[in-house]
C-alpha positions as CSV (number, residue, x, y, z in Angstrom):
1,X,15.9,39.3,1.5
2,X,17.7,36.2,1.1
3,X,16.1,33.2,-0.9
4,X,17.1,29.9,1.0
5,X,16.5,27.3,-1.7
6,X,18.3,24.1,-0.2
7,X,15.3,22.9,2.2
8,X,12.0,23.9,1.8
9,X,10.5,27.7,3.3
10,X,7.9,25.9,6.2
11,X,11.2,24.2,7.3
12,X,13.3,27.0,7.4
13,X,10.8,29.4,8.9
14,X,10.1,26.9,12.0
15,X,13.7,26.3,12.0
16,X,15.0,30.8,12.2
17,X,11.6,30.6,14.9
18,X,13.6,28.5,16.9
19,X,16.9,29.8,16.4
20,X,15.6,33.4,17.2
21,X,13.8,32.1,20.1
22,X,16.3,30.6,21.9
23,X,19.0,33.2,20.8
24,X,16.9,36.3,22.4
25,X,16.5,33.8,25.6
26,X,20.1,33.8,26.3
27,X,20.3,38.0,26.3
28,X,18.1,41.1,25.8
29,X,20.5,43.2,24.6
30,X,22.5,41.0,21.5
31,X,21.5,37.3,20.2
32,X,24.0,35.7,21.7
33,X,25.1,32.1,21.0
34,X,23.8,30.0,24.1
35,X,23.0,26.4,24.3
36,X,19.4,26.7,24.0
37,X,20.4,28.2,20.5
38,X,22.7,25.2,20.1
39,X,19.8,22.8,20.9
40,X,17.5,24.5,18.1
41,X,19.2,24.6,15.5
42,X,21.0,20.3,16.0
43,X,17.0,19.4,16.5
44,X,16.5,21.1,13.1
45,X,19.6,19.4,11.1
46,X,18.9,15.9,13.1
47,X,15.2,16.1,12.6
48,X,14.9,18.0,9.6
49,X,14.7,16.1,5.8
50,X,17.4,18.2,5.3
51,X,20.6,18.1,3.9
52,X,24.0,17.9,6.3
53,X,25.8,20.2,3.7
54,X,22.8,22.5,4.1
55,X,24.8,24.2,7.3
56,X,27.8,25.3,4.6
57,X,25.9,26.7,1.8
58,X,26.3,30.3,2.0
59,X,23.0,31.5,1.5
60,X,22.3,29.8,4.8
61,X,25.3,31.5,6.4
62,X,24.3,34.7,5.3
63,X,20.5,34.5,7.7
64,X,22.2,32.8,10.6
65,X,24.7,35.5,10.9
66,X,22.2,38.1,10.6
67,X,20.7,36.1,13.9
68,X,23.9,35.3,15.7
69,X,27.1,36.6,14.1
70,X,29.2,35.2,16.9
71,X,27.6,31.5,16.2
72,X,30.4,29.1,14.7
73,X,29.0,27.6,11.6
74,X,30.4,24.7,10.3
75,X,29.4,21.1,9.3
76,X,31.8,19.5,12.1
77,X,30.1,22.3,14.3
78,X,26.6,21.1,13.3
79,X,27.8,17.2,13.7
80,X,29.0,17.5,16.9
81,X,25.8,18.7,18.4
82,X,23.7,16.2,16.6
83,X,25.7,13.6,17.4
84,X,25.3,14.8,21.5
85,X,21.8,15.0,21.0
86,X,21.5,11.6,19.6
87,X,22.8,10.3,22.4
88,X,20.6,12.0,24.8
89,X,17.8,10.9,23.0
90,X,19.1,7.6,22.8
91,X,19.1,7.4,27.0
92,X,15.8,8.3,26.9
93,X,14.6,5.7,24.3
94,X,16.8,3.2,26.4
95,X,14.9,4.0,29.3
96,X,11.7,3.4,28.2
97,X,12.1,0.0,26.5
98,X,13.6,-0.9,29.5
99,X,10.2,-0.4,31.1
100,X,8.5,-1.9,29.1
101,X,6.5,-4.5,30.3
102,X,5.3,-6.2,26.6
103,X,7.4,-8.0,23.8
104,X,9.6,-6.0,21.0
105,X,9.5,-7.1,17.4
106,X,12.5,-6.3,15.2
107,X,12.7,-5.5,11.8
108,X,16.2,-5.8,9.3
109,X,16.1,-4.0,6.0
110,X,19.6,-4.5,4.0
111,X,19.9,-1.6,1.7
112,X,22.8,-1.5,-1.2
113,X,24.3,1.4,-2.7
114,X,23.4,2.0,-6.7
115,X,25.3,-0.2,-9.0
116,X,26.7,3.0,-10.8
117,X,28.9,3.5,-7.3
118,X,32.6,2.1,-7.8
119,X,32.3,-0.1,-4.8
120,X,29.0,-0.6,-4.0
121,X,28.2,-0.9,-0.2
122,X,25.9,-2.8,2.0
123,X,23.6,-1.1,4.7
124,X,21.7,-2.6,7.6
125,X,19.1,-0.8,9.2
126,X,17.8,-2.2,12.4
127,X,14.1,-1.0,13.7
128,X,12.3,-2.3,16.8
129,X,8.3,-2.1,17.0
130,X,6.4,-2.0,20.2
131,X,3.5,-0.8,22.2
132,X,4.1,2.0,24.8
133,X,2.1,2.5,28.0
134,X,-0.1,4.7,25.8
135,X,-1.2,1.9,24.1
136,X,-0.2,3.7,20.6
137,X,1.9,1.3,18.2
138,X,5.8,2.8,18.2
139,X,9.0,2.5,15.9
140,X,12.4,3.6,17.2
141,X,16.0,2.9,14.7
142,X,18.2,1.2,17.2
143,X,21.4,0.7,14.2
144,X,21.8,1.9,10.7
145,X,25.6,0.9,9.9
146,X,27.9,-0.7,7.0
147,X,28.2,-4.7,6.8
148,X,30.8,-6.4,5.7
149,X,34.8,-6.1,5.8
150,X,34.2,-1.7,6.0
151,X,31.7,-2.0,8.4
152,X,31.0,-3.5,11.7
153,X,30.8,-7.1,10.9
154,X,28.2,-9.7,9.5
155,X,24.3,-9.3,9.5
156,X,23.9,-11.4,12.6
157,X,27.0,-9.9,14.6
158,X,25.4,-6.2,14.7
159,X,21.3,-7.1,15.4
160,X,23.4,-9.4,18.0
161,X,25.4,-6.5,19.5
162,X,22.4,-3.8,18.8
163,X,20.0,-6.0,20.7
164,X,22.5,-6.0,24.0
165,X,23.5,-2.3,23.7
166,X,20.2,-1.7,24.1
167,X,19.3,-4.2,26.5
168,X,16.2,-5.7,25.1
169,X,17.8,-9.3,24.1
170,X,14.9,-11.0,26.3
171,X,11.9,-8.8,25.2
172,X,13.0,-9.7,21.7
173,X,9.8,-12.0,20.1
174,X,9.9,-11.8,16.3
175,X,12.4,-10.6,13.7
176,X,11.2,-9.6,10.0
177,X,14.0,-10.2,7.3
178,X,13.6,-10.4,4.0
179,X,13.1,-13.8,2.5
180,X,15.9,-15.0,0.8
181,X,17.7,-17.9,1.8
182,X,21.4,-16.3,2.5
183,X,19.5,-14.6,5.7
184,X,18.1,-17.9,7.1
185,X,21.7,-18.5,8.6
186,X,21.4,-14.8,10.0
187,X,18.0,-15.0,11.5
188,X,18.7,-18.9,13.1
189,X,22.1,-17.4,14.8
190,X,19.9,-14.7,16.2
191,X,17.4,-17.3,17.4
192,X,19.6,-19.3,19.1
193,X,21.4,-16.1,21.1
194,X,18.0,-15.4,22.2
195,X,16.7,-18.9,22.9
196,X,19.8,-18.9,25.3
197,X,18.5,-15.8,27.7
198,X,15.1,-16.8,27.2
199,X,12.1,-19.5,26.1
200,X,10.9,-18.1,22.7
201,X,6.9,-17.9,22.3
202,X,5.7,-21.7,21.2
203,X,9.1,-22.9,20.7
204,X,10.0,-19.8,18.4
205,X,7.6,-21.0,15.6
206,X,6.5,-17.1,15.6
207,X,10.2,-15.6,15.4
208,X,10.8,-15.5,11.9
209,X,8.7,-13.1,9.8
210,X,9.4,-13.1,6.3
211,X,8.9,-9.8,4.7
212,X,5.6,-9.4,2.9
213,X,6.8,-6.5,0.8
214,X,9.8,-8.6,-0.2
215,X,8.2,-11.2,-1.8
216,X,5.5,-8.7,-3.7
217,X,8.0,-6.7,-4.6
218,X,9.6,-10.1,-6.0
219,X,6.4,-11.0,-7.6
220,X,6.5,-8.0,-9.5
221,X,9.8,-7.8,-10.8
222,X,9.5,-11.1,-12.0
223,X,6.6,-10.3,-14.1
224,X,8.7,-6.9,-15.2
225,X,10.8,-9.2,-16.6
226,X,8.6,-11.4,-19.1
227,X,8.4,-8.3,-20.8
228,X,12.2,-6.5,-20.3
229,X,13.1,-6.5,-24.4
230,X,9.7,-4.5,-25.2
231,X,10.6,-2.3,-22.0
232,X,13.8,-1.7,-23.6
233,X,12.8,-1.1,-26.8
234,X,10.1,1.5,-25.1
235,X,12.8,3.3,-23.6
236,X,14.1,3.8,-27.5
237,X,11.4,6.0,-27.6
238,X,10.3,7.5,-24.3
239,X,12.8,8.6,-21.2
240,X,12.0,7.1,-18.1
241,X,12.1,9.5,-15.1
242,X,14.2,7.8,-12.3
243,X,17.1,5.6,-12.4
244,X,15.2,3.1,-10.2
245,X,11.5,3.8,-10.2
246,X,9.0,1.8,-7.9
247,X,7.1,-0.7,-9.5
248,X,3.9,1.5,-9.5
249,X,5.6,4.5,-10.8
250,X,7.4,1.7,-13.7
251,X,3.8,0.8,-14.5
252,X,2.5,4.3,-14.5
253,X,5.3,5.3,-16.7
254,X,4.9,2.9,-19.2
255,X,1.4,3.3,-19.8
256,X,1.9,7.2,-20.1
257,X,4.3,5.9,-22.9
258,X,1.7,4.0,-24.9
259,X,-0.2,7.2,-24.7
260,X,2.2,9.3,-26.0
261,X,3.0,6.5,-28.9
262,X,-0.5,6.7,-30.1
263,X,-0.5,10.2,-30.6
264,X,2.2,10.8,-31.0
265,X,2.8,11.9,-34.9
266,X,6.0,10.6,-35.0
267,X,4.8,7.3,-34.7
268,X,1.9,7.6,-37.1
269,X,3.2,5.4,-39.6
270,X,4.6,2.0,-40.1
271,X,7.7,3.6,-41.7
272,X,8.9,5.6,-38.3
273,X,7.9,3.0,-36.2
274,X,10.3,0.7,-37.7
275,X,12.8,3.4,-38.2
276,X,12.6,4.2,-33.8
277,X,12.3,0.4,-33.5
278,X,9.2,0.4,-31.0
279,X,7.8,-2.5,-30.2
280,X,5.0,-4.4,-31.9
281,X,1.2,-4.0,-31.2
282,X,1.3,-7.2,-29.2
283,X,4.2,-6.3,-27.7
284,X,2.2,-3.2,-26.6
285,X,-0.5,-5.4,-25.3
286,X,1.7,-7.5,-23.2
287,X,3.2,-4.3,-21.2
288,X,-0.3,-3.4,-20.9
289,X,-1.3,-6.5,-19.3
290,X,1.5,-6.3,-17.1
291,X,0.9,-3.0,-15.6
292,X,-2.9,-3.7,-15.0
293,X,-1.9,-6.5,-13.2
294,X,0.6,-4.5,-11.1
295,X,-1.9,-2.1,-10.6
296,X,-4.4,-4.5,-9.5
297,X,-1.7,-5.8,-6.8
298,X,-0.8,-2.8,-5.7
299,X,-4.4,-1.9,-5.6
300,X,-5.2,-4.8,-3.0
301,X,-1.8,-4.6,-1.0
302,X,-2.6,-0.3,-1.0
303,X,-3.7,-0.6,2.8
304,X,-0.6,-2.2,3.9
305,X,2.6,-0.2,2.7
306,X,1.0,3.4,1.7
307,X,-1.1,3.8,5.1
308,X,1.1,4.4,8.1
309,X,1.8,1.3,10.0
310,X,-0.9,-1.6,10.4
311,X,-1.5,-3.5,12.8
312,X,-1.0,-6.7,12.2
313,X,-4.6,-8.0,12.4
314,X,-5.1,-6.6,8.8
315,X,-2.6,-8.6,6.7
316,X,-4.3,-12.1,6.8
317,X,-7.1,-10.3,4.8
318,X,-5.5,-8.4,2.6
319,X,-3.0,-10.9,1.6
320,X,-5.8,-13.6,1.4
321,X,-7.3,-11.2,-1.1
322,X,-4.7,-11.4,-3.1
323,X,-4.1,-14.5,-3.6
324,X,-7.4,-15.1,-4.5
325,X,-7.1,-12.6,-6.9
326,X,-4.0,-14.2,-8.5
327,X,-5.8,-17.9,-8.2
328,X,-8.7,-16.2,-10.8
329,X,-6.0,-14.7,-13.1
330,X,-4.3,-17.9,-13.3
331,X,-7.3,-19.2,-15.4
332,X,-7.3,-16.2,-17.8
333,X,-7.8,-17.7,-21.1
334,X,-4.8,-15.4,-22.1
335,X,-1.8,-17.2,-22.3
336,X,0.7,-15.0,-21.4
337,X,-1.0,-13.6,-19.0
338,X,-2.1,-16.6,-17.4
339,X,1.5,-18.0,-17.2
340,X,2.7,-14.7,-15.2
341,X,-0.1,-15.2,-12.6
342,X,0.7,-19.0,-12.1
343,X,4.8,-18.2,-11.5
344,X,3.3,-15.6,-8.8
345,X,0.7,-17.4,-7.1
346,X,3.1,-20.4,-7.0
347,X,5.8,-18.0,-5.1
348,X,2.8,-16.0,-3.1
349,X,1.2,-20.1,-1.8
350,X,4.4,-21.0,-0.7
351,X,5.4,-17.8,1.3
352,X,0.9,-18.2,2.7
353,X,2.0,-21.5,3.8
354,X,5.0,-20.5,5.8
355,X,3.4,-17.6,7.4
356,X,0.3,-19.1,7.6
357,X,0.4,-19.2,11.7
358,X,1.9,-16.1,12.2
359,X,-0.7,-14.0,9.9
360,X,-3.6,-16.3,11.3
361,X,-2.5,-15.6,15.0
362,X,-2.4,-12.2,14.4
363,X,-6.0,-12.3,12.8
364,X,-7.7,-13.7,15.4
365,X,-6.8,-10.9,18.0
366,X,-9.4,-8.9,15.5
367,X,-12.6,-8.9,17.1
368,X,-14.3,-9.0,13.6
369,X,-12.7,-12.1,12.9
370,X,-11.6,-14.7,15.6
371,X,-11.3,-18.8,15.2
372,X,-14.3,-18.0,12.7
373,X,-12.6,-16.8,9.9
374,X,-9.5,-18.8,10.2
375,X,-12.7,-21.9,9.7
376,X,-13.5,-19.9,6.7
377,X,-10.5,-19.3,5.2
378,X,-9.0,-22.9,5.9
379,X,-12.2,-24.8,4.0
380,X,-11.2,-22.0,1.1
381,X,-7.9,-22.5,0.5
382,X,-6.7,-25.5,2.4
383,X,-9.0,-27.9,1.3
384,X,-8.8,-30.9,3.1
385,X,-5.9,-29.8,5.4
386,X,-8.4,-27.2,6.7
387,X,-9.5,-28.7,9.8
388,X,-5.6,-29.5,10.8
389,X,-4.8,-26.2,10.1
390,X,-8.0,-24.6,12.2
391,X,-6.5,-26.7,15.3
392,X,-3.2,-25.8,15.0
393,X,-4.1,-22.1,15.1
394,X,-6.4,-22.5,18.2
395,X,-4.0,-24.3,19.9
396,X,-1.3,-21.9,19.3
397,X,-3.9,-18.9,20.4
398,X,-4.9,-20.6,23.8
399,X,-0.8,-21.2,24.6
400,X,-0.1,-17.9,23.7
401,X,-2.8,-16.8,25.8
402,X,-2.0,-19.0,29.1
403,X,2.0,-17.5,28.7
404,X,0.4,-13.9,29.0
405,X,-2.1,-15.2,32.3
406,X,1.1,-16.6,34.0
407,X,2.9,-13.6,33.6
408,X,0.5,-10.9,34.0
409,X,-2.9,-12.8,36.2
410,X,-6.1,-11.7,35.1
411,X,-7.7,-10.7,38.7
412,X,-6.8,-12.1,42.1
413,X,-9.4,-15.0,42.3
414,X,-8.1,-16.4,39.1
415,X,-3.9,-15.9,40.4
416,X,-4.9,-18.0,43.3
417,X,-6.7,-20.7,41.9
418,X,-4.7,-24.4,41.5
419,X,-4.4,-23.8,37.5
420,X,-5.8,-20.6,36.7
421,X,-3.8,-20.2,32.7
422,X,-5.7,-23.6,32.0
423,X,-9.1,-21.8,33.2
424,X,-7.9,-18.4,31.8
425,X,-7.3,-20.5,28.4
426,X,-10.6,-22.4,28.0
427,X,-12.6,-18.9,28.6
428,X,-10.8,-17.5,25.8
429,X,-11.1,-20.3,23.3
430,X,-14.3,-20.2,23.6
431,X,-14.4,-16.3,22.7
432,X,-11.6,-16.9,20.3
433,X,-14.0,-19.4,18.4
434,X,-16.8,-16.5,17.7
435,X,-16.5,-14.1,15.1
436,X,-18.5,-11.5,13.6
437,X,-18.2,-8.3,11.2
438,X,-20.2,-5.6,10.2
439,X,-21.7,-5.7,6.7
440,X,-19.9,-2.3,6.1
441,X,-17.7,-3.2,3.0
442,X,-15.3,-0.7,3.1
443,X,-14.1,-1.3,6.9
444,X,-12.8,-4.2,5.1
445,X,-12.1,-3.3,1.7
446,X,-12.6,-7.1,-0.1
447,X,-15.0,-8.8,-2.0
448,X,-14.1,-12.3,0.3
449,X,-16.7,-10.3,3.2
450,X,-19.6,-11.7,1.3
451,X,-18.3,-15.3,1.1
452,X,-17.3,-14.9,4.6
453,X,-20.7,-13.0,5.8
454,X,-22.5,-15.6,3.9
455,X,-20.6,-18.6,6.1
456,X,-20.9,-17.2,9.4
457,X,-24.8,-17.0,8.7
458,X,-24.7,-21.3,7.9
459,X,-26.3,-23.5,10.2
460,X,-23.2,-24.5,11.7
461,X,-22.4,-21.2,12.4
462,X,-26.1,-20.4,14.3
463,X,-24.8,-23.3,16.2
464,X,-22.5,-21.7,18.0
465,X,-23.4,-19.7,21.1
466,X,-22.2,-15.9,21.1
467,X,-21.9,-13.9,24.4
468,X,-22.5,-10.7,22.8
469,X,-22.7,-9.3,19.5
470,X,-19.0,-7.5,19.0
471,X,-18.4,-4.6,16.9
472,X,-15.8,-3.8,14.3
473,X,-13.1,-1.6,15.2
474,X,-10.5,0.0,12.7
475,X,-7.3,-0.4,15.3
476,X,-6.8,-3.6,16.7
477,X,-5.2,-2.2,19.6
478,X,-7.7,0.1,20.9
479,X,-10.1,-3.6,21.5
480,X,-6.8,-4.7,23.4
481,X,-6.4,-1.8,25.7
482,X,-7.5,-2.3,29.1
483,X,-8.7,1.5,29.3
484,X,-11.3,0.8,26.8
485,X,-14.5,-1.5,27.1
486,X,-13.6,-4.5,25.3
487,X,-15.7,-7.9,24.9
């Protein structure tokens, strides 16, 4: 029996299924190579985790000759067909965003080669996000190529060319991009090729999205770095496993070092300490500090990068929970501490306050929420620009809104009336301006629920009229689909 060790057993025993398959298909006398034992095997190296090089190790040879022994294998072999079935695939894909009748938002993640390469590239990976007719929330990789001199050309000049290849230009309505300002010049060029095939939703206020996990990620890195020297010295003493860890795993790693220093008998006395120059007992305290701050952060943000893909009606919450975490740590009567949350939170309120519309937007399509707990959340942490913030939101919503009722009219009565958007739009700012949620916690997951439970029951609040009492819902696109009941 021959041990395959390159990929993983399940793998390779759903991939020789469908190899044998398709191989007996084609004769019932020999397993001849046939095209259907073509398409297996390129759907198991394209789709597959797997390695390309997988296809030349021997061991592999050895079974798919025992299948086929007339089946040429070969790396170029393998290439070729994955590279004709990307492309049928690709027609397919094509075909159905150009059907589609909603908006596609774009995301641009530039990856870089490890520093220890001699000439370290640059990689841009274009993804589009979209609703299909199913109503089900979609991602499809439209480009993954080089930039710069060895590749095809500058940031802007591929999502440019990627976005007419495949024909979705005017469906185009955001773009996330990380939040440095060398890609402001990138996303405006973009902005301004679309702008001139189409009118961008409220003057293209919406169209860039700066990266959430970007400046987190920044967040956290900068507070890595208050305490890089005792890192260093740490790593005097313990091996970190990674060349580039996470942040979570950095912070889970150090802390397992502090255990193993403490019991370590190596470390018992003064004398070795100094001898494996470890760091100090407050130096100790400071990485500790540090990583249960990280681990609070990545506690609240948990929901957002380590379950699937959101919809967007979460963030607001989640985000707003975090910066009310950081405002509280900001007071700690520890100094050090206290300094690393005020460098965040001063980084996190500026990026709130850019985003502020596109997050709040986003929240009020959740029925829990609506125009009630953008009011809450403004008189929390706007202040006196609350009410000015409130108004822009609602204003934005009911525009939003009356684009969608010109494009796609509610019934027939409403199409043929003399301003039916305008009608459309006061009916749903009034039902924007309700909000309610269910005093289950954990559909949620924040302690701001009370304060915002606690608001919506005020007197004001009893002031305003509710159709119906709406119920939560965990997917935000399930109230939005016109198969299901909705408010």
């Amino acid at each position: 029996m021959v041990k395959v060790l390159c990929v993983s057993r399940s793998k390779w025993r759903r991939a020789i299924g469908l190899f044998a398959a398709a191989a007996a298909a084609g004769s019932d006398s020999n397993m001849s190579c046939n095209a259907e034992t073509r398409q297996a095997l390129a759907k198991f190296f394209g789709y597959e985790e797997s390695r390309t090089r997988t296809a030349e190790d021997q061991r592999v040879k050895e079974v798919l000759e025992m299948l086929s022994p007339e089946f040429p294998f070969s790396l170029d072999f393998f290439g070729r067909k994955c590279l004709k079935l990307f492309e049928e695939e690709k027609v397919k894909m094509k075909q159905i965003l150009r059907n589609l009748d909603g908006k596609v938002s774009v995301s641009v993640d530039i990856l870089r080669s490890g520093k220890h390469h001699k000439s370290p590239s640059e990689y841009l990976c274009l993804t589009a996000h979209f609703i299909d007719g199913s109503w089900n929330l979609k991602r499809q990789i439209l480009n993954f190529s080089v930039v710069g001199p060895k590749g095809e050309g500058s940031p802007q000049e591929i999502i440019i060319k990627t976005l007419e290849e495949w024909d979705i230009k005017s469906k185009i309505s955001t773009i996330t991009m990380a939040n440095k300002d060398l890609y402001h010049e990138t996303v405006e060029t973009v902005k301004d090729q679309i702008w001139g095939t189409k009118e961008l939703q409220l003057n293209g206020r919406l169209f860039h999205v700066y990266c959430c996990a970007d400046i987190i990620n920044h967040m956290v890195q900068d507070a890595y770095q208050r305490v890089s020297d005792i890192v260093d010295q740490i790593g005097n003493v313990y091996s970190f496993k990674g060349v580039l860890p996470t942040w979570k795993n950095r912070s889970q790693q150090l802390k397992e070092a502090q255990i193993m220093y403490r019991h370590h008998p190596m470390f018992s006395g003064r004398r070795n300490r100094a001898l494996y120059n470890t760091p100090s007992k407050k130096g100790w305290e400071k990485v500790s500090s540090i990583c249960d701050l990280v681990d609070d952060i990545y506690g609240i943000v948990y929901p957002l990068f380590e379950m699937g893909f959101p919809t967007a009606n979460i963030y607001f919450h989640h985000l707003e929970k975090l910066q009310t975490y950081l405002m509280q740590k900001s007071k700690n009567p520890n100094a050090f501490i206290r300094g690393v949350a005020e460098k965040m939170l001063q980084s996190f309120i500026k990026y709130m306050k850019d985003m502020h519309l596109v997050l709040a937007v986003a929240s009020v399509l959740d029925p829990r929420f609506k125009m009630k707990y953008i009011e809450f959340s403004s008189s929390k942490f706007e202040g006196s620009d609350g009410d000015l913030q409130v108004s822009m939101v609602l204003d934005a919503v009911s525009k939003l809104y009356a684009d969608y009722v010109k494009k796609f009219p509610v019934t027939e009565e409403s199409a043929s009336d003399s301003a039916p958007e305008l009608e459309e739009s006061k009916k749903y700012t009034r039902f924007f301006k309700a909000g309610r949620c269910s005093a289950d916690e954990g559909s949620l997951g924040w302690e701001l629920l009370q304060e915002y439970q606690q608001y919506i029951q005020s007197a004001e609040y009893q002031a305003v009229v509710m159709h119906e009492t709406i119920e939560p819902v965990s997917n935000g696109l399930l109230f939005w689909n016109p198969k299901k009941n909705k408010a």
